[in-house]
N, C-alpha and C positions, 0 to 999 in steps of 0.2 A: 452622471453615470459614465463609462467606463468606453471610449472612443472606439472603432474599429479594429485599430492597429495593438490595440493592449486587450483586446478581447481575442484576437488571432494568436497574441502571444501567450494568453493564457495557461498555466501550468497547475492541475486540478492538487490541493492541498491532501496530503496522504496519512495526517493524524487524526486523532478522536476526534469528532465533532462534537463533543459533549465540553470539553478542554477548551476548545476556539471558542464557543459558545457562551461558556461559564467567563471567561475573559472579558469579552464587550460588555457583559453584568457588573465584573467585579471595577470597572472603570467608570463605570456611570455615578458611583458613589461619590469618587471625591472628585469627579470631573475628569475632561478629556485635558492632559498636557500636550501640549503644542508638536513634541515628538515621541516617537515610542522608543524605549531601548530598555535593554535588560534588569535594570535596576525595579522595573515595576513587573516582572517577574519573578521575583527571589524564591519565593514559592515551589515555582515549578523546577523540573529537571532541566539539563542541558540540552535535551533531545527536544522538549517541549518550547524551550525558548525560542531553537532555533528554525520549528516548526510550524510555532505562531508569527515570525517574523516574516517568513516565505509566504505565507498566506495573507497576512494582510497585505504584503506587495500584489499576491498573483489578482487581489481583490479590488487592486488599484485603492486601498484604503489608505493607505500608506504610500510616501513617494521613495525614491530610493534612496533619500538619503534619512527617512524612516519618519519624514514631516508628515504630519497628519494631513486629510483631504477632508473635502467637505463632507464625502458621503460617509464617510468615519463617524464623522466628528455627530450625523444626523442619528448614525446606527444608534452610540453609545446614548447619547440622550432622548433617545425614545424610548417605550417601555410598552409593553402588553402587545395587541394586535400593531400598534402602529409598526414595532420593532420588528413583530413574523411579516406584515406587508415590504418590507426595506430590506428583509432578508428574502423574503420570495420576489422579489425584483435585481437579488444579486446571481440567486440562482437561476431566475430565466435568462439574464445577461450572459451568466458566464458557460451555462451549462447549457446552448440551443442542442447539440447534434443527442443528447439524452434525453430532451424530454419530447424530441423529434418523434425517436424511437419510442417511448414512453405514448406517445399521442396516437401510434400504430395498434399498441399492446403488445409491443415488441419482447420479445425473451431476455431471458439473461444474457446469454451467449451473445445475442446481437448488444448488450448494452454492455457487455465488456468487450468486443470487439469496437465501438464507438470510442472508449476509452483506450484502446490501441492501437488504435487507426489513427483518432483525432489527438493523441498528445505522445503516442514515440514511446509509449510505456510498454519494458521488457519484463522486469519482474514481477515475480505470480502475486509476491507478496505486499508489491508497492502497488502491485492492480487492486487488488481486495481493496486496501484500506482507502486506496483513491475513491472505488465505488461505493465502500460502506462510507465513506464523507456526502459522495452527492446524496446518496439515499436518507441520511439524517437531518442534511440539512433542508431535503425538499420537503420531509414530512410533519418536519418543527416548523414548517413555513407554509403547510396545509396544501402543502400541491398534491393533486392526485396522480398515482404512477401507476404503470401496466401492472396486470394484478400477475404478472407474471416474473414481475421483478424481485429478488428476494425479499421476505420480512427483517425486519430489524429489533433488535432487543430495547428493552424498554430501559432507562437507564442512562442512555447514552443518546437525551435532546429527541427522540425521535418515541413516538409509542410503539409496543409491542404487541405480537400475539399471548396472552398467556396459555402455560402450558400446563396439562392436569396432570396432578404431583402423582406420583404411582405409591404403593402402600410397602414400605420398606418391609420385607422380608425379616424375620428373627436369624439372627445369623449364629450358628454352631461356633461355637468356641475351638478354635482348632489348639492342636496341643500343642505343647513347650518344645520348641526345638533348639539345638545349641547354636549360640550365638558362632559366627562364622566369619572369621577377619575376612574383610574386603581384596579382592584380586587386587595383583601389583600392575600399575597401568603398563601398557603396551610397552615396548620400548621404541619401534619404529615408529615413524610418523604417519597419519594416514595419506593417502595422495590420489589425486583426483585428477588422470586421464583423460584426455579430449583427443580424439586422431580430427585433422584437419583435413579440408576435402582434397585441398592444395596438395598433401602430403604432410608427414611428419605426422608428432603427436605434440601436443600442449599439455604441460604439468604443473598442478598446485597442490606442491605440499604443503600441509598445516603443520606449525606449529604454535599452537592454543588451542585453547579450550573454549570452545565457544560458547558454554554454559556461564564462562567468568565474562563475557564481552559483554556492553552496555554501550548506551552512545550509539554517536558517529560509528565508532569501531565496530559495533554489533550490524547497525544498517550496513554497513560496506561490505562487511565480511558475506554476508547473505546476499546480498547484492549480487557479488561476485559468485556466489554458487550458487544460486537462479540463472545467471548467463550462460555458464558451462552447463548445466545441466538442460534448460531450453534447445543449450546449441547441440547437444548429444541427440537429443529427441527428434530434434528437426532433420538432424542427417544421422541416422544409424549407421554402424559399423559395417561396411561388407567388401568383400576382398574385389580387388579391382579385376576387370574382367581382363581376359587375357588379348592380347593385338594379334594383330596377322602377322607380326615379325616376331613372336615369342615363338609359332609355331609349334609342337608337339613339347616344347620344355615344360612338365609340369611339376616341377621341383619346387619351381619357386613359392609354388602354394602348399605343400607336402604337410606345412606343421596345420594349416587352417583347416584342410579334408581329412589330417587323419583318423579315421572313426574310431 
């Protein structure tokens, strides 16, 4: 198992846990190879590849230069309970300051505060899938959690609540309307504002569509508009207050007061 020092540097895995999951499955078939590398991926996407590779690292399963470990090598050739026991022994290793809170009956808020407090995580969006990883993997591994924690969908390695189907409605036919060519897109670019406490203001103009993003490029690009938009939240815009040596000039604020 997984020493002090690699348990401190730990970095919580931020993809499907149904995906990582299905992986140690699909390897137990024809045996564990000596190293992991992409070629036993082909399957998956690029995004996936690169997500399972970070993860077997951050799980100490894998060494850095991507050589298999022993507790790897115990995951994939076990099967049934032995395998949820070796998975509920990765997740008390790696996950203490959650199921800390979890042992409390702690909230959400406090167990996504743990997740960024305890790993430096900024975005809204790399927090979710970080906590929807711990929550799937504790509950395919039979741990019990605060019942105060979210549920998780069923699907994705973890059981769900089901939910009662509502009785669809007969829906009215609505009439023939004329087909309508599509608006010509913008011509400017959109851009995205930040005034800094410092002073000045910070600007990202886009040019893409981030409907066409995928990838790396999709992660980054969000990334970066989680930061700016955190950092606007954290410090609101307001006009700086005036000094004892502006004294009666109130010009300089004239365009921010005028009603």
């Amino acid at each position: 198992m997984a020493g002090a020092d690699e348990v401190s540097g730990f970095k919580p895995p931020y993809m499907a846990f149904q995906t990582f999951w299905r992986f140690i499955d699909e390897l137990s078939g024809p045996g564990l190879p000596p190293v992991i590398d992409r070629s036993l991926m082909s399957s998956k996407s690029g995004t996936d590849q690169a997500n399972l590779v970070t993860a077997l690292r951050s799980f100490n399963l894998i060494n850095d230069d991507n050589t298999v470990n022993a507790t790897f090598n115990a995951l994939v050739t076990a099967s049934g309970e032995e395998r949820k026991q070796l998975l509920r022994e990765l997740v008390q290793t790696y996950y203490q300051p959650q199921l800390a809170v979890s042992a409390q009956n702690g909230t959400e808020q406090q167990l996504n505060d743990s997740f960024r407090n305890g790993y430096g995580i900024v975005g809204a969006d790399t927090l979710r899938k970080s906590v929807t990883f711990f929550l799937h993997a504790s509950r395919e591994a039979g741990i019990a959690l605060s019942q105060h924690f979210p549920n998780t969908r069923s699907g994705s390695g973890a059981p769900g609540q089901a939910r009662a189907k509502a009785r669809a409605k007969p829906r009215k036919k609505a009439p023939a309307t004329p087909v309508v060519p599509p608006a010509p897109p913008p011509t400017a670019n959109p851009a995205v504002n930040v005034r800094l406490q410092t002073g000045g203001t910070l600007q990202l103009l886009v040019d893409v569509n981030p409907i066409t993003l995928v990838g790396e490029d999709r992660e980054f690009f969000f990334k970066v508009l989680d930061l700016l938009t955190e950092y606007s939240a954290a410090h609101p815009q307001t006009p700086p207050a005036a000094s004892a040596a502006d004294g009666d000039d109130s010009g300089d604020d004239s365009e921010e007061n005028t009603d």
